[in-house]
The first five atom37 places (N, CA, C, CB, O) and aatype in JSON, in Angstrom:
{
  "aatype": [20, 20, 20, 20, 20, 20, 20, 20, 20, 20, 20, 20, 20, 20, 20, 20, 20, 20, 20, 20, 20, 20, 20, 20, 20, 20, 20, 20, 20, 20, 20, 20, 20, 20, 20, 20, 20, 20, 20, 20, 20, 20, 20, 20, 20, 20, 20, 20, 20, 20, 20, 20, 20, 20, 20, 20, 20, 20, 20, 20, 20, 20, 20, 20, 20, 20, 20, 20, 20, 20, 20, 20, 20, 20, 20, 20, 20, 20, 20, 20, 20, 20, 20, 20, 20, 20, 20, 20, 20, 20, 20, 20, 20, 20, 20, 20, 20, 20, 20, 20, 20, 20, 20, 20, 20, 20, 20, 20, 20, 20, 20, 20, 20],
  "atom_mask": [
    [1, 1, 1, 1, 1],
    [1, 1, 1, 1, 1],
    [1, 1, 1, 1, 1],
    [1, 1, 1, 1, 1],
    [1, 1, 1, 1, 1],
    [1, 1, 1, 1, 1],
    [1, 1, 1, 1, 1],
    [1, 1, 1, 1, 1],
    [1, 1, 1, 1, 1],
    [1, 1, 1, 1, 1],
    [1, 1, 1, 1, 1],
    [1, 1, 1, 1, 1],
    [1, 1, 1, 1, 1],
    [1, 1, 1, 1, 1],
    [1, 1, 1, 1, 1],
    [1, 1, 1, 1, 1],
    [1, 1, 1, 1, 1],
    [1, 1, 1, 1, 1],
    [1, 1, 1, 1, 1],
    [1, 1, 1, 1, 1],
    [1, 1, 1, 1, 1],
    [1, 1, 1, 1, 1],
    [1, 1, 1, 1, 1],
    [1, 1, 1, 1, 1],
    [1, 1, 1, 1, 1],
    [1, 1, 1, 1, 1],
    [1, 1, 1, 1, 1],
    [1, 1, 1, 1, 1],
    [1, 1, 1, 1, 1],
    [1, 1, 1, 1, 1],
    [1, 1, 1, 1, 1],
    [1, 1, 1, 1, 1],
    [1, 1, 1, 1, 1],
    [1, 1, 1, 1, 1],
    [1, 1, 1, 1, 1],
    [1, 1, 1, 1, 1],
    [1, 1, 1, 1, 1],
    [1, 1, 1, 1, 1],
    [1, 1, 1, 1, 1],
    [1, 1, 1, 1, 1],
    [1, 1, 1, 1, 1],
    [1, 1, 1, 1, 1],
    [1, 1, 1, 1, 1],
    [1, 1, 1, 1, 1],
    [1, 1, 1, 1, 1],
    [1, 1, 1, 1, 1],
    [1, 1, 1, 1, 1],
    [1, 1, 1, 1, 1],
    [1, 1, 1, 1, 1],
    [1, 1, 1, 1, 1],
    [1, 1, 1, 1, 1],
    [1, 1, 1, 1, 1],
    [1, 1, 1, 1, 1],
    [1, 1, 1, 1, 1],
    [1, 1, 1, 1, 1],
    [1, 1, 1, 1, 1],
    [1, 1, 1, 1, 1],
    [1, 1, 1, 1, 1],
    [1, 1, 1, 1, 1],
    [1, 1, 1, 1, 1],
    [1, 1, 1, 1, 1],
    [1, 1, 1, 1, 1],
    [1, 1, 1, 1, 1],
    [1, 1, 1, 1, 1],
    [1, 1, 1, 1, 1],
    [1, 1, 1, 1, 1],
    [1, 1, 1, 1, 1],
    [1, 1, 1, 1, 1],
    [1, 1, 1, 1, 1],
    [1, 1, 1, 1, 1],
    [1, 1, 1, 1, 1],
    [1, 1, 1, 1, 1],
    [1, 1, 1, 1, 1],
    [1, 1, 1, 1, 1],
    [1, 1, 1, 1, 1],
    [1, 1, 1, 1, 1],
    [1, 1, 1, 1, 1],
    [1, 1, 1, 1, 1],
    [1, 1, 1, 1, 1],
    [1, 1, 1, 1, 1],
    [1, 1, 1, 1, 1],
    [1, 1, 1, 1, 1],
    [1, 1, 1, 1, 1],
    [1, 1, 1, 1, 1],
    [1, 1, 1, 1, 1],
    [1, 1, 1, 1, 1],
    [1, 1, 1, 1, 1],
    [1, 1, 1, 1, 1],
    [1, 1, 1, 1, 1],
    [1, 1, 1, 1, 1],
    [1, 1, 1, 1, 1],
    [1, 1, 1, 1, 1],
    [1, 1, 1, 1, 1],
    [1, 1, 1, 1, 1],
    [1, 1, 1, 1, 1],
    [1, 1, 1, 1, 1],
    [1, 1, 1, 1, 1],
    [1, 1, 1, 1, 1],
    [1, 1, 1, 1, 1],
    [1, 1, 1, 1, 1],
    [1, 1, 1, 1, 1],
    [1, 1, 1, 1, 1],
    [1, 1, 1, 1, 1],
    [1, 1, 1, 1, 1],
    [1, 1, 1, 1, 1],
    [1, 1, 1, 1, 1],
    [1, 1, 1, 1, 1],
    [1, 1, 1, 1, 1],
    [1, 1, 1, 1, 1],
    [1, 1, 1, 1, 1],
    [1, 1, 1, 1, 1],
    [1, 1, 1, 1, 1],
    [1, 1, 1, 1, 1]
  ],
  "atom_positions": [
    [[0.83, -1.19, 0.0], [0.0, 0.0, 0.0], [0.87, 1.26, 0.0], [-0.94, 0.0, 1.21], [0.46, 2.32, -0.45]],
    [[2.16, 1.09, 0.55], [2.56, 2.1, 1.01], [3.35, 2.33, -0.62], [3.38, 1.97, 2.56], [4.33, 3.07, -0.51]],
    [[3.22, 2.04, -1.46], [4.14, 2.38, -2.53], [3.52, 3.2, -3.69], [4.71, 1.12, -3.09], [4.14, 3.57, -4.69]],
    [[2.24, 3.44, -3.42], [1.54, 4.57, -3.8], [1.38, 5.59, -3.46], [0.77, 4.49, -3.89], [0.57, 6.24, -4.12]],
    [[2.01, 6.22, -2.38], [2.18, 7.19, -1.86], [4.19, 7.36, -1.91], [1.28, 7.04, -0.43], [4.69, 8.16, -1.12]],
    [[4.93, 6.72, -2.7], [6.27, 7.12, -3.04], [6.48, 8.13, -3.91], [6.92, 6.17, -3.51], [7.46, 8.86, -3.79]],
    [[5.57, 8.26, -4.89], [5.81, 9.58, -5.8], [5.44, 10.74, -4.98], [4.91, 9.62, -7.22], [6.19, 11.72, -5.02]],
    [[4.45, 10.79, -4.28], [4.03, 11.99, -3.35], [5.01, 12.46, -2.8], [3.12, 11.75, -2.3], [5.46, 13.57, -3.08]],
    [[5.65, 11.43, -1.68], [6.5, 11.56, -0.44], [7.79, 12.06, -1.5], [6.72, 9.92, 0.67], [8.13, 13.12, -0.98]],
    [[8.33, 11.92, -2.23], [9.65, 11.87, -2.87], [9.46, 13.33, -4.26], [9.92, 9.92, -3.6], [10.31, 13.77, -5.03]],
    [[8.07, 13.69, -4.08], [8.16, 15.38, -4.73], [8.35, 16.49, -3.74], [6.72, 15.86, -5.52], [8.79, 17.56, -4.17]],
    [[7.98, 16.34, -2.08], [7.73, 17.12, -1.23], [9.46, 17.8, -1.1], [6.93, 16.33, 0.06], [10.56, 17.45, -1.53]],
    [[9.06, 18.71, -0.42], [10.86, 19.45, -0.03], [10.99, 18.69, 1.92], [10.8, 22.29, 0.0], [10.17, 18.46, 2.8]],
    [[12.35, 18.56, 1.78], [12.57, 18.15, 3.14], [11.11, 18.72, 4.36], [14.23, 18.93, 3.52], [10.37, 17.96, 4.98]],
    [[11.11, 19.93, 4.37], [10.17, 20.04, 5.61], [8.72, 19.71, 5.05], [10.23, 21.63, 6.35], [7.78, 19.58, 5.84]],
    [[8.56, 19.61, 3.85], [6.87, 18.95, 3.54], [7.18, 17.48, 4.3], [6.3, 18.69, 1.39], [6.5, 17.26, 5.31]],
    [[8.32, 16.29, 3.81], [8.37, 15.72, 4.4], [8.44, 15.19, 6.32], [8.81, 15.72, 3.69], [7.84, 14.24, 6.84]],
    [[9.05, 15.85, 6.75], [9.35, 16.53, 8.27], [7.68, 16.7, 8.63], [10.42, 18.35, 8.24], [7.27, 15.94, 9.5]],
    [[6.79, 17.56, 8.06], [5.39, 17.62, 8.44], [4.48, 16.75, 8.52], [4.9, 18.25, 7.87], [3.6, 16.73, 9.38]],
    [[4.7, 15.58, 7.13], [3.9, 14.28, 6.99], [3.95, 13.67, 7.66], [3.98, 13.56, 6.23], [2.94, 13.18, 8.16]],
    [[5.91, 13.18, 8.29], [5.75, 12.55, 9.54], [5.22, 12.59, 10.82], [6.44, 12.44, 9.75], [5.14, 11.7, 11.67]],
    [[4.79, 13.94, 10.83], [4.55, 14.64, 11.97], [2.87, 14.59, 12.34], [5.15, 16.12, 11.71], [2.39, 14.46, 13.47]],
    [[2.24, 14.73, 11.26], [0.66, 14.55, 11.12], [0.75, 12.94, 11.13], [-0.16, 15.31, 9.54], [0.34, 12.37, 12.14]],
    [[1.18, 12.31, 10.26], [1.11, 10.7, 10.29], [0.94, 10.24, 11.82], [2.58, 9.98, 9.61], [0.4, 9.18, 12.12]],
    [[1.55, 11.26, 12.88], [1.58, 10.26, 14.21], [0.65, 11.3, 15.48], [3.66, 9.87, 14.81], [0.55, 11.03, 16.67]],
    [[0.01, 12.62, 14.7], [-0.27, 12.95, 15.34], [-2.11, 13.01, 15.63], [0.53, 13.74, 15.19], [-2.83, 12.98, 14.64]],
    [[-2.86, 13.11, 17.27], [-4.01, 12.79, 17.51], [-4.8, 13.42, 16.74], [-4.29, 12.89, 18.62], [-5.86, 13.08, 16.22]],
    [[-4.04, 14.64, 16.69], [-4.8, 15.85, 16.02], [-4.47, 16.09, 14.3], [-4.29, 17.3, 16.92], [-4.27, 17.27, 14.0]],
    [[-4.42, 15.41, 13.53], [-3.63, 15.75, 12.36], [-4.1, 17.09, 11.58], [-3.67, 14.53, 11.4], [-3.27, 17.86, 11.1]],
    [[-5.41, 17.31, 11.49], [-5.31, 18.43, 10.78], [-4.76, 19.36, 11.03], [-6.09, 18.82, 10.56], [-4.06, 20.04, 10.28]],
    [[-5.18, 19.6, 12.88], [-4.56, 21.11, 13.51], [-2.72, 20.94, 12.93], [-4.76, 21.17, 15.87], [-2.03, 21.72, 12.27]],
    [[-2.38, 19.58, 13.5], [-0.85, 19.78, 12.98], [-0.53, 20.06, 11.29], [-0.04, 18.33, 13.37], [0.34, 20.82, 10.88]],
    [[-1.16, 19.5, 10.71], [-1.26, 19.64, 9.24], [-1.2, 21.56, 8.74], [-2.95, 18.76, 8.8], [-0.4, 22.2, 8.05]],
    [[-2.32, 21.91, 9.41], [-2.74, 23.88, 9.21], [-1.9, 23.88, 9.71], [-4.0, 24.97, 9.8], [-0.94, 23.85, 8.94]],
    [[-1.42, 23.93, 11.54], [-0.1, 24.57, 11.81], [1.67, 24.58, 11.07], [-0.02, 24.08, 13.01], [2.49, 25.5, 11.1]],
    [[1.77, 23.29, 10.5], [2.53, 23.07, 9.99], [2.89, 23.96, 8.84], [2.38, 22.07, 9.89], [3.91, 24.62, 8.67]],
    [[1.69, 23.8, 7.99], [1.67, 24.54, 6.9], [2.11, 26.38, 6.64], [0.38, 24.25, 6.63], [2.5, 27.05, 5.69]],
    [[1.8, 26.6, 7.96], [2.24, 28.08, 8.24], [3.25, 28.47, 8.95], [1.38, 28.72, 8.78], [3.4, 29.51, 9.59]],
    [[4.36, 27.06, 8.73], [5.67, 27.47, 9.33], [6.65, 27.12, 7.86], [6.1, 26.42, 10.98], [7.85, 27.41, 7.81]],
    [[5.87, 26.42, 6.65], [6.28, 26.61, 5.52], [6.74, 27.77, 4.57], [5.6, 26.17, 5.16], [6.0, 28.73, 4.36]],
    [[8.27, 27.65, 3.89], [7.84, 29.13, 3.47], [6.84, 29.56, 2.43], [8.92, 29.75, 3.06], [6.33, 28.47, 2.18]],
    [[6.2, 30.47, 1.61], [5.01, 30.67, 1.4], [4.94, 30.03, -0.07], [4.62, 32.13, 1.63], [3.83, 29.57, -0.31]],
    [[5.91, 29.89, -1.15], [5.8, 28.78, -2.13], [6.29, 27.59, -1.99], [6.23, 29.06, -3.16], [6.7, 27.05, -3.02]],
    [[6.37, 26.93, -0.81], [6.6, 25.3, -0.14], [5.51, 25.19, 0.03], [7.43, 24.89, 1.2], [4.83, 24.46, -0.7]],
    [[5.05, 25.83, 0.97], [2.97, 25.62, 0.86], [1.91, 25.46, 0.24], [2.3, 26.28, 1.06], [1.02, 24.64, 0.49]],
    [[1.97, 26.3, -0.66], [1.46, 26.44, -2.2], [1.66, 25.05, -2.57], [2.33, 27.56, -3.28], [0.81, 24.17, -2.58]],
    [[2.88, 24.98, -2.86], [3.07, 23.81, -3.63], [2.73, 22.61, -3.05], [4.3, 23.71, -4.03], [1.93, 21.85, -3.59]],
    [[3.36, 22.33, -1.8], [2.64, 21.31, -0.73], [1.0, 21.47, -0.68], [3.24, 21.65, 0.89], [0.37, 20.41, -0.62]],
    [[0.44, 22.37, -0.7], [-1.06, 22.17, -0.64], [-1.33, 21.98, -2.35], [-1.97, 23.67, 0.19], [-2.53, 22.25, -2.47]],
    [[-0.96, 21.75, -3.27], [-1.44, 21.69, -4.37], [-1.19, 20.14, -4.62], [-0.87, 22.72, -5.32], [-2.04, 19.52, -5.26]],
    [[-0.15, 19.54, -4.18], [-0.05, 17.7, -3.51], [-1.0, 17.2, -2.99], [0.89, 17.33, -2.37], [-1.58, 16.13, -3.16]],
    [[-1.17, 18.26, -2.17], [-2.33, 17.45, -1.35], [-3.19, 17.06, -1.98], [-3.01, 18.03, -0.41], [-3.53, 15.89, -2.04]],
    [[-3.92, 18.44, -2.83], [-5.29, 18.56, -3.68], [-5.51, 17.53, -4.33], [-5.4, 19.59, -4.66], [-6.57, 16.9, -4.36]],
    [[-4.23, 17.21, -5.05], [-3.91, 16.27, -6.34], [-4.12, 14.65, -5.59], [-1.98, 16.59, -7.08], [-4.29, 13.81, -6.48]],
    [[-4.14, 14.24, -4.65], [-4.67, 12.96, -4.32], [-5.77, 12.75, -4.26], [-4.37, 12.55, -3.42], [-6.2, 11.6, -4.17]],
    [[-6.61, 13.93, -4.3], [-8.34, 13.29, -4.43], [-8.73, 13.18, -5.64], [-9.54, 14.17, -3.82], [-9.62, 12.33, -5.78]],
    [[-8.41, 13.7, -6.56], [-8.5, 14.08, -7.88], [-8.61, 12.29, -8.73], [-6.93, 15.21, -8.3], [-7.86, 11.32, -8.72]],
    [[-9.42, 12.47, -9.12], [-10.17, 11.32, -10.03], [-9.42, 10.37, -10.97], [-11.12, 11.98, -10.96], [-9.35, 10.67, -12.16]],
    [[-8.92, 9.39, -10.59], [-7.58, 8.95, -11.72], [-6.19, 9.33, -11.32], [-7.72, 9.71, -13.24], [-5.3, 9.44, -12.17]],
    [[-5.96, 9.58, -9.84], [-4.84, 9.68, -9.82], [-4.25, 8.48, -8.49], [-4.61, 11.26, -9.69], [-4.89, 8.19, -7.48]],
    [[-3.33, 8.11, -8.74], [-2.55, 6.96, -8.05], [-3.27, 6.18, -6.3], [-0.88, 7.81, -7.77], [-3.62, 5.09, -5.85]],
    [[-3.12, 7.7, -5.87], [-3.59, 7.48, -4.34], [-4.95, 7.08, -4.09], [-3.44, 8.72, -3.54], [-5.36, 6.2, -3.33]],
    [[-5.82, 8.1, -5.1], [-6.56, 7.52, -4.83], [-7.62, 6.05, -5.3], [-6.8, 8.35, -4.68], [-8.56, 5.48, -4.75]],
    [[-7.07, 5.91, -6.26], [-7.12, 4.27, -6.88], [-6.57, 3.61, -6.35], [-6.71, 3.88, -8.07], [-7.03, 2.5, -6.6]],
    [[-5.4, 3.51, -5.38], [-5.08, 2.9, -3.81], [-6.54, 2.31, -3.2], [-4.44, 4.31, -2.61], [-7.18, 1.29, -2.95]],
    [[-6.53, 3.56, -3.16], [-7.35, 3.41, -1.47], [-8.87, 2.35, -2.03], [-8.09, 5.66, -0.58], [-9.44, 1.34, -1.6]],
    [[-9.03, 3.25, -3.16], [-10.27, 2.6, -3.37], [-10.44, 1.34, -3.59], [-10.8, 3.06, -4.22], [-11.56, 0.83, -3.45]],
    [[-9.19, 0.52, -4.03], [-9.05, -0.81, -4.6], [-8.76, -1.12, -3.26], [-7.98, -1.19, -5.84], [-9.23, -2.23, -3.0]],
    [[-8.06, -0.52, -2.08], [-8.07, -1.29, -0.81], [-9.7, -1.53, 0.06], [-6.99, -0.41, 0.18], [-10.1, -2.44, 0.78]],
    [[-10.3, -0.3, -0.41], [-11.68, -0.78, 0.77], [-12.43, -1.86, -0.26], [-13.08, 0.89, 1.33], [-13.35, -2.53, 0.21]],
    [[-12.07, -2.03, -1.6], [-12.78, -3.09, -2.65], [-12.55, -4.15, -1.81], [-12.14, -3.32, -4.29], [-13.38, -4.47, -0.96]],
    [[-11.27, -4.88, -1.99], [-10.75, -5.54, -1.7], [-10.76, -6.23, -0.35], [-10.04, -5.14, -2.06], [-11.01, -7.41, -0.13]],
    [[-10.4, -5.19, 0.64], [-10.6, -5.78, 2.3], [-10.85, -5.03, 3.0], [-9.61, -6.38, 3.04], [-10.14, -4.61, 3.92]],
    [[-12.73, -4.46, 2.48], [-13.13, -4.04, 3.23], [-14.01, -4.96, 4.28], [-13.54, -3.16, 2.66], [-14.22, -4.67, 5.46]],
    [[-14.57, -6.39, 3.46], [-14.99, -7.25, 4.29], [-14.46, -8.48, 5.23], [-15.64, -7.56, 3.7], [-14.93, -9.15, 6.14]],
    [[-13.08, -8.41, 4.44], [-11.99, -9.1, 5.32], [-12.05, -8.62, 6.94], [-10.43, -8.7, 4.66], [-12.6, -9.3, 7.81]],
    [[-11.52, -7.59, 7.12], [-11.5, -7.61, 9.01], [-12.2, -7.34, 9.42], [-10.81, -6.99, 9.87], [-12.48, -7.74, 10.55]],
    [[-13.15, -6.26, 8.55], [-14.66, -5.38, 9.65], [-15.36, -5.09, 8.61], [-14.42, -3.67, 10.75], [-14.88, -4.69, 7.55]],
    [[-17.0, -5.33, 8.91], [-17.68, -4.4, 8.25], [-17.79, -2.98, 9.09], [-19.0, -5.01, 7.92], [-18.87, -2.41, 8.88]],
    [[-17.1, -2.45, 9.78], [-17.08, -1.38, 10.04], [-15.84, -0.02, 9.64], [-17.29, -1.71, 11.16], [-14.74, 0.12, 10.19]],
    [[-16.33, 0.74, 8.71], [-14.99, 1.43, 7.83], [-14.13, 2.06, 8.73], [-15.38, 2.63, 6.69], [-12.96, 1.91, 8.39]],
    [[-14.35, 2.96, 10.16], [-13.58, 3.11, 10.99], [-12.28, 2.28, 11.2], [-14.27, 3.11, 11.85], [-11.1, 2.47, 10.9]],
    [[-13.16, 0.97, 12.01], [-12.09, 0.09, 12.61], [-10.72, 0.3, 11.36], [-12.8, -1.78, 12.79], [-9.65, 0.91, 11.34]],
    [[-11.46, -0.58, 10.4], [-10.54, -0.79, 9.12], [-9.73, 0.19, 8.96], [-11.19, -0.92, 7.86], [-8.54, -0.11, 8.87]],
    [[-10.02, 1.29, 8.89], [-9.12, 2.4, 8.47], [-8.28, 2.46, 10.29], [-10.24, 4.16, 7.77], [-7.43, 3.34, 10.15]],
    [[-8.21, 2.1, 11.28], [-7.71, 2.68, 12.36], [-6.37, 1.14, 12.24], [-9.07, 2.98, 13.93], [-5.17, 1.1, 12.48]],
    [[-7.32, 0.12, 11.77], [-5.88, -0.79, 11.54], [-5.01, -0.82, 10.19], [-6.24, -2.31, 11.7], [-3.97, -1.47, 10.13]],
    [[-5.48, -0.1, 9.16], [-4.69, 0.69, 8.35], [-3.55, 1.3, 8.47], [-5.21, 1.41, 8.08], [-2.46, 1.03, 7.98]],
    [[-3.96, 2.42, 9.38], [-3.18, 3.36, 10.18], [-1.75, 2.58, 10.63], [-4.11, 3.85, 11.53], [-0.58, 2.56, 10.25]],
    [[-2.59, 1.93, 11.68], [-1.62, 1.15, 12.3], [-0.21, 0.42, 11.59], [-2.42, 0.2, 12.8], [0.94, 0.26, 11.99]],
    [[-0.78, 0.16, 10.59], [0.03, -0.93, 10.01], [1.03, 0.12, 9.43], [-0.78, -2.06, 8.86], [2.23, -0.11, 9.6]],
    [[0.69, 1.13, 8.85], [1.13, 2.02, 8.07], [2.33, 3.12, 8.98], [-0.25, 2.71, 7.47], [3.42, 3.56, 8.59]],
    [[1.79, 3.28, 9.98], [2.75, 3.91, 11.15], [3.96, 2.63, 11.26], [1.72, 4.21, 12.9], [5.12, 3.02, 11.09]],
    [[3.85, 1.82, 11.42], [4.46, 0.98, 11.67], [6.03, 0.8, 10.64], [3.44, 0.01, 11.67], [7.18, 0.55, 11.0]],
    [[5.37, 1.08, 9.13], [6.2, 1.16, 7.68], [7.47, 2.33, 8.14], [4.97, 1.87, 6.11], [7.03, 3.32, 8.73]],
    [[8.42, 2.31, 7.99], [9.62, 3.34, 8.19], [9.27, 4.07, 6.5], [11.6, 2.37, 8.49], [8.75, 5.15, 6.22]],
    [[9.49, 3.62, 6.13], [9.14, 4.57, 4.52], [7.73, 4.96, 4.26], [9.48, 3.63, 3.04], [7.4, 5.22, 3.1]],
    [[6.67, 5.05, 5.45], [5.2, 5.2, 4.94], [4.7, 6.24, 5.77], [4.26, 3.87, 5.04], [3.74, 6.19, 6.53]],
    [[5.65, 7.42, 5.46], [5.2, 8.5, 6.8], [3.82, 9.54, 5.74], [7.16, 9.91, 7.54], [2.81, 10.09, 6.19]],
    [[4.24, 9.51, 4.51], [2.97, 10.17, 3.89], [1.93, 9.19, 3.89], [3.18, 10.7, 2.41], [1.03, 9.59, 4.62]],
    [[1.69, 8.22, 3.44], [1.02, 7.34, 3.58], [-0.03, 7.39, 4.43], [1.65, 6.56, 3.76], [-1.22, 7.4, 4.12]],
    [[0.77, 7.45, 6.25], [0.56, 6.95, 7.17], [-0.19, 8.46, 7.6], [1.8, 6.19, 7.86], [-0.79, 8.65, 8.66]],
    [[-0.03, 9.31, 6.69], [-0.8, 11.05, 7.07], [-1.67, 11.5, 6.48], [-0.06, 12.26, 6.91], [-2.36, 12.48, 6.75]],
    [[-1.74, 10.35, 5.07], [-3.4, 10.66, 4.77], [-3.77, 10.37, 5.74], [-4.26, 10.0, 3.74], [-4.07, 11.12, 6.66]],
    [[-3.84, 8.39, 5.68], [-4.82, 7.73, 6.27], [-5.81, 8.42, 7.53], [-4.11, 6.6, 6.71], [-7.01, 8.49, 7.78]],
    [[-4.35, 8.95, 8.21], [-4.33, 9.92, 9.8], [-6.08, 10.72, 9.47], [-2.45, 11.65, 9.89], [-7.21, 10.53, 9.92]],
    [[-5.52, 11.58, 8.55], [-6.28, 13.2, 7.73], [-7.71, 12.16, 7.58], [-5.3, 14.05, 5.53], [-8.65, 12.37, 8.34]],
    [[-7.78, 10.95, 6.46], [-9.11, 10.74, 6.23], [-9.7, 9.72, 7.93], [-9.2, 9.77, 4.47], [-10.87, 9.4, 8.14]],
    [[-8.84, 9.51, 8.62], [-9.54, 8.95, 10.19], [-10.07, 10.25, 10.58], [-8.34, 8.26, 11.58], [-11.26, 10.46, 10.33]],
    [[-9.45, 11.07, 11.11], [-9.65, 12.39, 11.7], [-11.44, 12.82, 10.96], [-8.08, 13.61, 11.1], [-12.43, 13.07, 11.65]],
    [[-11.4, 12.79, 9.76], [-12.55, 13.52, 8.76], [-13.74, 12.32, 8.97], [-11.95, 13.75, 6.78], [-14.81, 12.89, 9.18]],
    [[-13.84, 11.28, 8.97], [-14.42, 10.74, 9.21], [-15.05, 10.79, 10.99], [-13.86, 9.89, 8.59], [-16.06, 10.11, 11.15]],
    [[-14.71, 11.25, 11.79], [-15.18, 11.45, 13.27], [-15.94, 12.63, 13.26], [-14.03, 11.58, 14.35], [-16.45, 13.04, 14.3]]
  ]
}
């Protein structure tokens, strides 16, 4: 899973990266996500928030991930999409190379509550 989120993680500038890890592990990810973002300088941001945008966007990598993952096993561990996505997480925190990865997932747990 986590290898769909390598082109992302590997366009960001060092501190986009530094931030992903940082939301990836944090309770609060968005607040860290906004705060983060405004310690960026002001075209790192831009550009980092235009990454972001680009993963929801219809036909693009990440999110044909995800979607082929809840296809796939969403009835495997839970019919409940929470759980699933919280052992997602998990697994994904766990990855040393899956700190963007591991900061959607964070971002779409958080949005879902």
């Amino acid at each position: 899973m986590c290898d769909y989120f390598i082109d992302l993680q590997a366009s960001l500038s060092p501190e986009g990266k530094g931030l992903m890890k940082m939301v990836a592990i944090s309770i609060n990810p968005r607040t860290e996500l906004m705060d983060g973002m405004t310690k960026l300088k002001p075209e790192d941001a831009v550009s980092f928030a235009d990454k972001l945008k680009s993963i929801g966007t219809k036909g693009s990598a990440v999110l044909t991930c995800m979607e082929a993952f809840d296809k796939k096993h969403g009835n495997e561990k839970t019919k409940n999409k929470t759980t699933l996505t919280e052992s997602l997480l998990t697994e994904m925190q766990g990855e040393v190379n899956c700190p963007v990865g591991a900061a959607i997932v964070n971002l779409s747990l958080a949005n879902a509550k």
